[in-house]
LOZAKE-437378 format. One line per 10 residues: their letters; for each residue x, y, z of C-alpha. Coordinates in pm, 1 decimal, decimal comma. Example, Ala and Ser with C-alpha at 12.3 -4.5 7.8 and 13.67 -1.06 7.14 Angstrom:
BEGIN
as	1230,0/-450,0/780,0 | 1367,0/-106,0/714,0
***
This chain:
BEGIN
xxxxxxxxxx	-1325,0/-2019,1/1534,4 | -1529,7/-2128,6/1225,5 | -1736,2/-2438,0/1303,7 | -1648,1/-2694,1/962,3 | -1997,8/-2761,0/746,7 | -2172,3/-3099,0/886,7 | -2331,9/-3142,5/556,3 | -2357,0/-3572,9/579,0 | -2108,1/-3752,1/328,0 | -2189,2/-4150,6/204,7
xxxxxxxxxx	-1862,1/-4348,1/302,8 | -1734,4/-4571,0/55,1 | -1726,3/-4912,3/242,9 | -1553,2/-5201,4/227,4 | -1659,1/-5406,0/-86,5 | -1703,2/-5763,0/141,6 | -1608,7/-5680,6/487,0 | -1802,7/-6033,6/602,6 | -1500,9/-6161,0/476,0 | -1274,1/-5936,1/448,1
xxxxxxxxxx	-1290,0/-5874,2/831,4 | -1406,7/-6182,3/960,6 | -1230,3/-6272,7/1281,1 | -1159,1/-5921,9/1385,6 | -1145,7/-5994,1/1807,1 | -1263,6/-5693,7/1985,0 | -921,0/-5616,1/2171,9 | -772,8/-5540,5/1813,8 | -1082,2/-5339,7/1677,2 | -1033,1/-5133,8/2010,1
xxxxxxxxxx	-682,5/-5056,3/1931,0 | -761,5/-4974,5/1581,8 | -1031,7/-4746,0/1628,6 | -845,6/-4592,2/1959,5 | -573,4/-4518,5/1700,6 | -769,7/-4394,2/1426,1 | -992,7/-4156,4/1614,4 | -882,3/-3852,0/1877,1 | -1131,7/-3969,0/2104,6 | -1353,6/-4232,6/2121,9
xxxxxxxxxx	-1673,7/-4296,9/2359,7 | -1862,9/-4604,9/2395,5 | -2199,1/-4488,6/2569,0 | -2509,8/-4699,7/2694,2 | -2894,4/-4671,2/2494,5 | -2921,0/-4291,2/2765,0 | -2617,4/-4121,5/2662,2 | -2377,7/-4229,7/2989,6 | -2025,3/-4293,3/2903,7 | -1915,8/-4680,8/2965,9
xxxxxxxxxx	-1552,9/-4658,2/2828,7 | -1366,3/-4382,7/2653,6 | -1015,9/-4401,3/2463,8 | -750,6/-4130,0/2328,6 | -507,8/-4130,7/2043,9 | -289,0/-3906,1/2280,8 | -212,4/-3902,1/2690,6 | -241,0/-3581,1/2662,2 | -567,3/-3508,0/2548,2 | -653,7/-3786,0/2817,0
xxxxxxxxxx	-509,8/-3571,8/3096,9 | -664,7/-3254,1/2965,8 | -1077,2/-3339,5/2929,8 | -1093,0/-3728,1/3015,4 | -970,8/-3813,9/3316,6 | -1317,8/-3880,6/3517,5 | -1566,6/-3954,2/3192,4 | -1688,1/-4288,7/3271,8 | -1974,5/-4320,1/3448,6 | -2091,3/-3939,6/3331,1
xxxxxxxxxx	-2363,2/-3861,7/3039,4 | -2198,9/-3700,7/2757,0 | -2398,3/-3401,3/2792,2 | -2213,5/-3361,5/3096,0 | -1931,6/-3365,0/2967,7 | -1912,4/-3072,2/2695,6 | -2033,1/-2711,5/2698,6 | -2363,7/-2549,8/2729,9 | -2403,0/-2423,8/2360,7 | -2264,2/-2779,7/2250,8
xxxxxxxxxx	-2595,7/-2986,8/2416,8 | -2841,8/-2953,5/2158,9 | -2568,3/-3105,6/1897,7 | -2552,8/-3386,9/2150,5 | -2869,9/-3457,4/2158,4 | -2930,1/-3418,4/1823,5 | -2660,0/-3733,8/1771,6 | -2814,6/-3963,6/2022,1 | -3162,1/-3929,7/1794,1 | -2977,7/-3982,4/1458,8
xxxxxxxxxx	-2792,7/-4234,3/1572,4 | -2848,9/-4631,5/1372,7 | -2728,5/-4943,7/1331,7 | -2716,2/-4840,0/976,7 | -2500,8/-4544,4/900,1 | -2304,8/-4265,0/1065,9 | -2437,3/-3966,7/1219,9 | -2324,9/-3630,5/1083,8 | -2024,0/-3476,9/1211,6 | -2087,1/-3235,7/1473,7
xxxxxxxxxx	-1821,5/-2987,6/1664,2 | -1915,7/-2920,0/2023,1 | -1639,8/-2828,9/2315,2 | -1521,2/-2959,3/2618,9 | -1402,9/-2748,9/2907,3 | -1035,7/-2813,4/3041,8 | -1033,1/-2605,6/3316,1 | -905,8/-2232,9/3353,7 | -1179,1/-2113,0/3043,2 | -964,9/-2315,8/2795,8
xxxxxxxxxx	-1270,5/-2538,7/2584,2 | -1106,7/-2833,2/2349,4 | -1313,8/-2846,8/2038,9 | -1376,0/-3207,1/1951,5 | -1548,1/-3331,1/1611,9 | -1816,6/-3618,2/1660,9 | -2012,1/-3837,8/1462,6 | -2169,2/-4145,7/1666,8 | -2340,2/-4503,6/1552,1 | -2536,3/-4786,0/1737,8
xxxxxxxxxx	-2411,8/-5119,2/1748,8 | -2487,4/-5441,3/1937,7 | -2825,7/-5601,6/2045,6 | -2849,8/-5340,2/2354,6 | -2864,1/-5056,9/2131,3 | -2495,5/-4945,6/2244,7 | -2337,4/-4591,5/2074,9 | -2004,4/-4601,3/1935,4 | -1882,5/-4213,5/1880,5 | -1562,4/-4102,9/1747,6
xxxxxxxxxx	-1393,2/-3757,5/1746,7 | -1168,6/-3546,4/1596,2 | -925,8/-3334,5/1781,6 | -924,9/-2945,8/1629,1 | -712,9/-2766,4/1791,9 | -448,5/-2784,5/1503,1 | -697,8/-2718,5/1296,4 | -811,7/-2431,3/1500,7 | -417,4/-2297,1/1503,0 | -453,3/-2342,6/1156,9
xxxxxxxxxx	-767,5/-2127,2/1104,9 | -622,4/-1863,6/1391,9 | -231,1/-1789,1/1171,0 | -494,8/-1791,2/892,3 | -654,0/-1537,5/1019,9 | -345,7/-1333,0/1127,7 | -206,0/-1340,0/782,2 | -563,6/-1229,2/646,7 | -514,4/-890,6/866,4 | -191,7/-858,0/795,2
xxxxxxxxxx	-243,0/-905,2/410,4 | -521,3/-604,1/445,8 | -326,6/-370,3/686,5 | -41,3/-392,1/436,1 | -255,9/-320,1/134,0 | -418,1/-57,5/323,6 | -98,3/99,4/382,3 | -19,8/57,8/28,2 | -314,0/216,3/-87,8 | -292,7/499,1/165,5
xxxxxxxxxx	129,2/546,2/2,4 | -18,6/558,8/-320,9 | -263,6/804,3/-253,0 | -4,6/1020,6/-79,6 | 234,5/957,5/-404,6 | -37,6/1062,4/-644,7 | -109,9/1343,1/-450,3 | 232,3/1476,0/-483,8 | 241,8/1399,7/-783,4 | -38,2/1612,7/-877,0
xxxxxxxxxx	50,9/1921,2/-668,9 | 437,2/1908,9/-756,9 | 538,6/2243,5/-903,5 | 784,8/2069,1/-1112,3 | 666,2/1943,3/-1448,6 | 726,6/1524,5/-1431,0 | 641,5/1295,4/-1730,3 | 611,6/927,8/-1678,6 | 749,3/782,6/-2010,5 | 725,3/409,1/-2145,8
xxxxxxxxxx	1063,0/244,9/-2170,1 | 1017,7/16,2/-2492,9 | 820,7/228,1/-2698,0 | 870,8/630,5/-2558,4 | 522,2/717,3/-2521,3 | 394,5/930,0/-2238,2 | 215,3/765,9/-1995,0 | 140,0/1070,9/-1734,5 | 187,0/1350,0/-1706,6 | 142,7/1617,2/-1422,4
xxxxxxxxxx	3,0/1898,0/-1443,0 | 265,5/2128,0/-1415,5 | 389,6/1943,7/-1699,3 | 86,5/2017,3/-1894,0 | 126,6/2359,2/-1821,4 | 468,5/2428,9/-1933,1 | 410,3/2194,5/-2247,2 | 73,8/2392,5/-2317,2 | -88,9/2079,3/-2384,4 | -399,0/1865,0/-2186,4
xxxxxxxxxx	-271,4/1651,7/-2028,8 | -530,4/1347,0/-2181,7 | -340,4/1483,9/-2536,5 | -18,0/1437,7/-2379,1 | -48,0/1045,1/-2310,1 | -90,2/990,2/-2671,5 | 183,1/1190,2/-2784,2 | 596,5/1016,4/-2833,9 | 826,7/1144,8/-2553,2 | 1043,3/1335,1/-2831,3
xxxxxxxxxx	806,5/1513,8/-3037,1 | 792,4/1802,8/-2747,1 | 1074,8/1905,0/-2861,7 | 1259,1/2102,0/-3196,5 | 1348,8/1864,1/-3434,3 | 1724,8/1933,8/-3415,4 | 1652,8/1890,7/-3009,3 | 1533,0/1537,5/-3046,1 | 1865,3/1362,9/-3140,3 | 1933,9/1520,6/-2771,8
xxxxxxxxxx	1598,6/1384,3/-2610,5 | 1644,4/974,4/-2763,0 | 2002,2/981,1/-2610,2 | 1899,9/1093,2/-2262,4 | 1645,7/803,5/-2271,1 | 1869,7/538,9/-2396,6 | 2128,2/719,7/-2166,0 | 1870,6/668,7/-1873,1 | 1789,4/318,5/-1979,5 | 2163,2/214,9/-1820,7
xxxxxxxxxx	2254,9/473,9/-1623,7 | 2104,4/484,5/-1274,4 | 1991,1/872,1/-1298,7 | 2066,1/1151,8/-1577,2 | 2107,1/1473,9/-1535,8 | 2093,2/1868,6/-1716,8 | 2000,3/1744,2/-2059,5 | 1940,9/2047,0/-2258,1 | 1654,9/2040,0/-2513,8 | 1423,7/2367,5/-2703,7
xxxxxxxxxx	1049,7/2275,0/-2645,0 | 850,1/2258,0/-3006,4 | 585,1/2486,5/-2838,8 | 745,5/2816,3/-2791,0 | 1129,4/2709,6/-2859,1 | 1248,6/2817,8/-2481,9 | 1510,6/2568,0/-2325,7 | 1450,1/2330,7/-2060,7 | 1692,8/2078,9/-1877,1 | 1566,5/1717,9/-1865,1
xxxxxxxxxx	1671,1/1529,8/-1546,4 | 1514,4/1116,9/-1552,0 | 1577,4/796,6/-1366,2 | 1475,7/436,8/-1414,1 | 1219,3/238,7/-1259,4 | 1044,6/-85,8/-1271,2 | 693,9/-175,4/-1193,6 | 506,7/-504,6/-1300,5 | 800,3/-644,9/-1458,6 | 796,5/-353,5/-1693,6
xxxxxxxxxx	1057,3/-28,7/-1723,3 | 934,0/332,6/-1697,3 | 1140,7/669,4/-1652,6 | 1013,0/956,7/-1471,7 | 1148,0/1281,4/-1611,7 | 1161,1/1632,8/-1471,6 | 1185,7/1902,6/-1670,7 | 1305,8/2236,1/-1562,4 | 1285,0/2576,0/-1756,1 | 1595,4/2746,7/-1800,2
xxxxxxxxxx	1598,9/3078,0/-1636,5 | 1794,6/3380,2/-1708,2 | 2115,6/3337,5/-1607,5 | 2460,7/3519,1/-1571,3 | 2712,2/3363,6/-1795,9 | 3044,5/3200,3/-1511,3 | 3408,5/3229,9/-1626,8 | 3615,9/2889,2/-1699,5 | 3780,1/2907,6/-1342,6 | 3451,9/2928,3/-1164,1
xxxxxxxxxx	3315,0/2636,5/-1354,7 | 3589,2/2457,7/-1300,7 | 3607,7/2573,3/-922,1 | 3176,3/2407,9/-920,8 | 3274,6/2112,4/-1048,6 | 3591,2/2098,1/-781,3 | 3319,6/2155,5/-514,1 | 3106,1/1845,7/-642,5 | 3385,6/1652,4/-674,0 | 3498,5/1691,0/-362,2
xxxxxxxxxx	3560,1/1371,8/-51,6 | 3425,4/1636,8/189,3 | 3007,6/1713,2/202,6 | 2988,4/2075,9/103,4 | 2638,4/2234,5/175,7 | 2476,6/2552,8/106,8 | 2238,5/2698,5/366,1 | 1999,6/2995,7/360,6 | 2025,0/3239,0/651,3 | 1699,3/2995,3/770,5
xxxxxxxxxx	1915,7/2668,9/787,2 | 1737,3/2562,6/468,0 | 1954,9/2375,2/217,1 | 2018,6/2515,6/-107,5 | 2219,2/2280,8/-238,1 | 2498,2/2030,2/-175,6 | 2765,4/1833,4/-373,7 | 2770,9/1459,8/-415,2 | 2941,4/1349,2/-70,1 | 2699,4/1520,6/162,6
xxxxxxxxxx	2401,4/1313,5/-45,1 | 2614,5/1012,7/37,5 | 2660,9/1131,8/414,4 | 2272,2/1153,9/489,3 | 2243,6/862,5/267,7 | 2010,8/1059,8/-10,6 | 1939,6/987,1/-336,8 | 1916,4/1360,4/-503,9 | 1990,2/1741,5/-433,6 | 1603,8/1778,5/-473,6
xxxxxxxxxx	1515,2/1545,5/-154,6 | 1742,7/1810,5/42,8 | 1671,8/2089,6/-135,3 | 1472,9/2309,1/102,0 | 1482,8/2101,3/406,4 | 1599,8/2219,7/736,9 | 2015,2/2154,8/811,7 | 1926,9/2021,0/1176,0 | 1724,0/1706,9/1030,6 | 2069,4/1548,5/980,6
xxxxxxxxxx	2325,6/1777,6/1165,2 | 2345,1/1813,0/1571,1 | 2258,8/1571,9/1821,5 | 1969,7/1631,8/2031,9 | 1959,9/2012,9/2219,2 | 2136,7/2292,2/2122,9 | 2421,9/2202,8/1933,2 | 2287,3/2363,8/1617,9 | 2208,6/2666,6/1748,3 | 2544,8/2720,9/1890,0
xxxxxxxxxx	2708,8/2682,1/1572,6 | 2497,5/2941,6/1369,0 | 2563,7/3161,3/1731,9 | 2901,5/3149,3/1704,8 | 2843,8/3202,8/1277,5 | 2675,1/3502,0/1352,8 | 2896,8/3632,6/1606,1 | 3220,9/3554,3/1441,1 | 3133,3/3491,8/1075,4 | 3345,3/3180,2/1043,5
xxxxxxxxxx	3390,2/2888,0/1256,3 | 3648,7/2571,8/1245,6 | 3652,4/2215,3/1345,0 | 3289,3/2244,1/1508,2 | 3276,1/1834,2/1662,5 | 2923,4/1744,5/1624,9 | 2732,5/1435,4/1442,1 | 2559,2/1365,5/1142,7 | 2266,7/1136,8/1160,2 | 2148,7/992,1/799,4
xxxxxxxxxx	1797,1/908,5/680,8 | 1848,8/580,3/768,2 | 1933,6/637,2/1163,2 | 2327,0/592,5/1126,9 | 2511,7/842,3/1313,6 | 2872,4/957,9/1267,7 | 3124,5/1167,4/1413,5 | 3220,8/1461,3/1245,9 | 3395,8/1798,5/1195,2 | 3250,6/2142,9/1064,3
xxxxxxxxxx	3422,2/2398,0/919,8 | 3169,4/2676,1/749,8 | 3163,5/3070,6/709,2 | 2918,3/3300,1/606,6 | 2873,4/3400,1/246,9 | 2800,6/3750,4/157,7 | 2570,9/3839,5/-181,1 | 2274,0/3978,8/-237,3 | 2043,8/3666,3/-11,0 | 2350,0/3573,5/246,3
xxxxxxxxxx	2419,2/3213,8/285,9 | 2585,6/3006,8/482,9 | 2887,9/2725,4/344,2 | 2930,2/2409,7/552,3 | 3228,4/2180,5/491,2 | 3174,1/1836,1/712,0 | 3459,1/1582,4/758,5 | 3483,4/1276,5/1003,9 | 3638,1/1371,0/1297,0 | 3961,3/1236,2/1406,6
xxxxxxxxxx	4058,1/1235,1/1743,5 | 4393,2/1134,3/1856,3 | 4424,1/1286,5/2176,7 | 4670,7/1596,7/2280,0 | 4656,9/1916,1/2105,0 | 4521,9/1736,3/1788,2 | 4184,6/1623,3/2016,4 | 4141,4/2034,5/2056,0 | 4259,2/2039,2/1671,8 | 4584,8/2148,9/1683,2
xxxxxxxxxx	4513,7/2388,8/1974,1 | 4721,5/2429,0/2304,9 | 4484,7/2351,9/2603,7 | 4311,0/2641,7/2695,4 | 4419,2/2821,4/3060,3 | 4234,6/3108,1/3104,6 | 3824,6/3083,6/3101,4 | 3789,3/3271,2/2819,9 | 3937,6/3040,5/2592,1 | 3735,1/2787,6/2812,8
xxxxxxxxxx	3446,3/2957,6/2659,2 | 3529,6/3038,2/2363,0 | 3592,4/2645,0/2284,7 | 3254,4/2559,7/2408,7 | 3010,7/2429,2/2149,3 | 3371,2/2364,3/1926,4 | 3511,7/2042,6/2146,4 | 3280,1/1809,1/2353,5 | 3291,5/1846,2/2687,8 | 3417,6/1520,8/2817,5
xxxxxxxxxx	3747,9/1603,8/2571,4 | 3842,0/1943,5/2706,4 | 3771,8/1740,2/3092,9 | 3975,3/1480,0/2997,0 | 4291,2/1687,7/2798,7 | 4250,0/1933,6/3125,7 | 4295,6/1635,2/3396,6 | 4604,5/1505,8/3148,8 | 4760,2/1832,1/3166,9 | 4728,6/1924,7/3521,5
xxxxxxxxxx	4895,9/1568,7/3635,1 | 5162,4/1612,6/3370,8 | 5229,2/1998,5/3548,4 | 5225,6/1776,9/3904,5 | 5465,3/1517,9/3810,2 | 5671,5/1765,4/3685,5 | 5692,0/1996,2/3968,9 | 5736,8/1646,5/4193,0 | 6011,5/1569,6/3986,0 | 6174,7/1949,7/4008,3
xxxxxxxxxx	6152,0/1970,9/4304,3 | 6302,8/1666,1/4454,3 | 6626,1/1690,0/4165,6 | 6465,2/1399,6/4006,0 | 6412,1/1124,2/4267,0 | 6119,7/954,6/4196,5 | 6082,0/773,7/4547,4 | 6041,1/1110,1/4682,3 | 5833,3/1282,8/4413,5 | 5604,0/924,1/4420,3
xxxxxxxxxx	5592,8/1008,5/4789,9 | 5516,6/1388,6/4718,8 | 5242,8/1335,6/4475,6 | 5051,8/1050,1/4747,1 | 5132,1/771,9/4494,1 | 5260,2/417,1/4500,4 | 5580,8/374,8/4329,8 | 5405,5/167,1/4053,9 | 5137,4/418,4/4000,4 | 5424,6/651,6/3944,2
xxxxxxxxxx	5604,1/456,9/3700,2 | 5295,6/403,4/3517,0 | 5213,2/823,9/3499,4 | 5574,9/864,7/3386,2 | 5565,2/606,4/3140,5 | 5230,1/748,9/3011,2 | 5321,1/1120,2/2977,9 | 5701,1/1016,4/2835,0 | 5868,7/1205,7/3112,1 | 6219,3/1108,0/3169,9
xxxxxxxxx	6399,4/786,6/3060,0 | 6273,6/459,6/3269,3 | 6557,7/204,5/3328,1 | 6468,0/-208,7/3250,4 | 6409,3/-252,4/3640,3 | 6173,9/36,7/3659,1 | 5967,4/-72,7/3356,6 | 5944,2/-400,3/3465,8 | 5875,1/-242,5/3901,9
***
């Protein structure tokens, strides 16, 4: 703790206290100055305690139980003895000592930290000191403390954010422009951006976001800014580049920092593609458009793209954050489930209604179904079609399937249908097949098949009532 500066203070006194305080009996000047101080001492011309008072029991029960009768150097720590002694000297008739922190020891290494000043009074030379509880103070000066830290370990992690950010930012291979809001300057630029712009990047900060590009591109390049002013990200912009008049697609977004607006734009080069057919267009923008996450996988499990639900699935922002990441980061609980379902992809080429779950970025996990297949071209990929799952027991748990009876189809469901379903569909079935046979073969008395099966009649009843086997009378429902 910080000892508080002693440095000695004048009071401003009373302006006539010989008559503003005249007839002041000591019983009421003891309850005003036990009141107004933490602690007070009264202590002989040597330094020994005579009587002692505390604003608080408390305090009394902590240090102050046994004080009178004891010097005061007794009383406090070793460190605080020279400040004790120091007071005793200073002491007068005339004015306050300086304050002075020392500690007193309350057993179990806990120390009280006290504030004194002291003053002599009376013929004998008597010492009157006062003191000022700190331990709020102290508290005080401790959750100070704790918020300083925590002030600098967040602005160290801030800093060290930042750095990574910038980083990145530098080393992207895409070409990103940081562009002013309210007046469509460049602010930064990367330098893959100065690269495919063919200009320094120190020349590009001066230079108005639409002057990159052909003049009858510009029209094109003010609308996607107002466009990404309002509209939360903006997409495939198509724009010729002044410089060497090859088309790139501007993607930007919106952000705020300082109280001011900024967009951060990507720009893309256009590469030389095949021209698609209405229907296929039409079939890409059914795919995107779809309630169902579609992804695109690499024969690696890397994503090469997805459509809009699976980005609201794993609870993403853009195709680019998955772009290149690994399948399993959101797909497949812990183990192995992953791997079987590119196995059985590999073996069989297609699979369908693969139960697994999908964790998002956020740690929310979800039940769902895969369907995907293999997709044959010139770099094979894989298509993955996720839904929530829906199980409703029966042949729809095993979607749709009859229960398997022979191990093979055992097997071949394994890594398709959890476990505990195929246990628990199994056990259904195999009572069903018992009360059944119970029932056959005692022409339908259920005493006797009850009897068969080692089952109370109510247990019975129940089974029957649960599989919906035969028609249960008022007075059997009710047994």
């Amino acid at each position: 703790m910080i000892e508080l500066a002693n440095t000695p203070s004048a009071p401003v006194r009373f302006s006539a206290p010989d008559h503003t305080l005249r007839g002041i009996d000591p019983e009421t000047a003891s309850l005003l100055i036990a009141s107004a101080a933490d602690v007070a001492l009264v202590l002989d011309g040597q330094g020994v305690i005579i009587d002692r008072a505390f604003s608080e029991p408390g305090l009394a029960k902590a240090v102050g139980q046994d004080w009178i009768g004891r010097r005061w150097l007794d009383i406090i720590t070793a460190d605080g003895r020279p400040k004790i002694e120091e007071l005793l000297r200073e002491a007068t008739h005339r004015s306050p000592t300086r304050w002075r922190q020392v500690n007193h020891p309350a057993g179990e290494g806990v120390e009280i930290p006290v504030r004194y000043n002291a003053m002599r009074f009376g013929p004998d030379g008597r010492i009157l000191a006062v003191g000022r509880d700190l331990r709020p103070l102290a508290a005080v000066q401790q959750r100070l403390a704790e918020a300083q830290q925590g002030i600098e370990r967040e602005y160290t992690r801030i800093r060290n954010a930042e750095k990574r950010y910038r980083l990145l930012f530098q080393l992207a291979g895409e070409a990103v422009l940081i562009v002013d809001s309210a007046n469509e300057q460049i602010m930064e630029a990367n330098p893959a951006a100065a690269a495919l712009l063919g200009v320094e990047p120190k020349r590009l900060q001066r230079q108005t976001f639409s002057e990159l590009f052909l003049d009858h591109s510009r029209p094109a390049a003010r609308s996607f800014l107002a466009a990404a002013r309002v509209a939360p990200r903006v997409d495939n912009v198509h724009v010729l580049l002044e410089r060497d008049q090859s088309g790139v697609l501007l993607t930007g977004s919106l952000y705020r920092q300082e109280g001011a607006a900024h967009l951060i734009v990507l720009l893309s080069r256009l590469g030389e593609v095949s021209p698609i057919s209405t229907q296929e267009a039409t079939l890409l923008r059914f795919a995107e458009a779809m309630p169902e996450a579609l992804v695109l996988t690499d024969s690696d499990r890397r994503i090469l793209t997805a459509n809009a639900a699976f980005l609201d699935l794993v609870q993403m922002t853009t195709v680019q954050q998955v772009h290149g990441e690994p399948i399993d980061r959101w797909i497949g609980r812990p183990g192995v489930e992953i791997d079987v379902l590119f196995a059985n992809l590999r073996a069989h080429g297609r699979v369908s209604n693969f139960s697994t779950v999908v964790r998002s970025e956020f740690g929310a996990s979800e039940d769902v179904e895969i369907a995907a297949s293999v997709v044959d071209g010139q770099t094979p990929s894989i298509g993955l079609a996720i839904r929530a799952a829906r199980w409703r027991g029966g042949r729809e748990a095993l979607g749709g399937r009859e229960l398997p009876r022979t191990v093979e189809q055992f097997t071949h469901l394994v890594g398709r249908v959890p476990m505990k379903n195929l246990v628990r569909e199994t056990t259904d079935l195999i009572e069903r097949l018992c009360i059944q046979a119970a029932l056959e073969l005692t022409r339908d008395n259920r005493a006797s098949a009850a009897e068969m099966l080692g089952l109370s009649r109510q247990a019975f009843y129940s089974k029957l009532r649960r599989f919906g086997l035969g028609d249960l009378g008022e007075t059997e429902h009710t047994s």
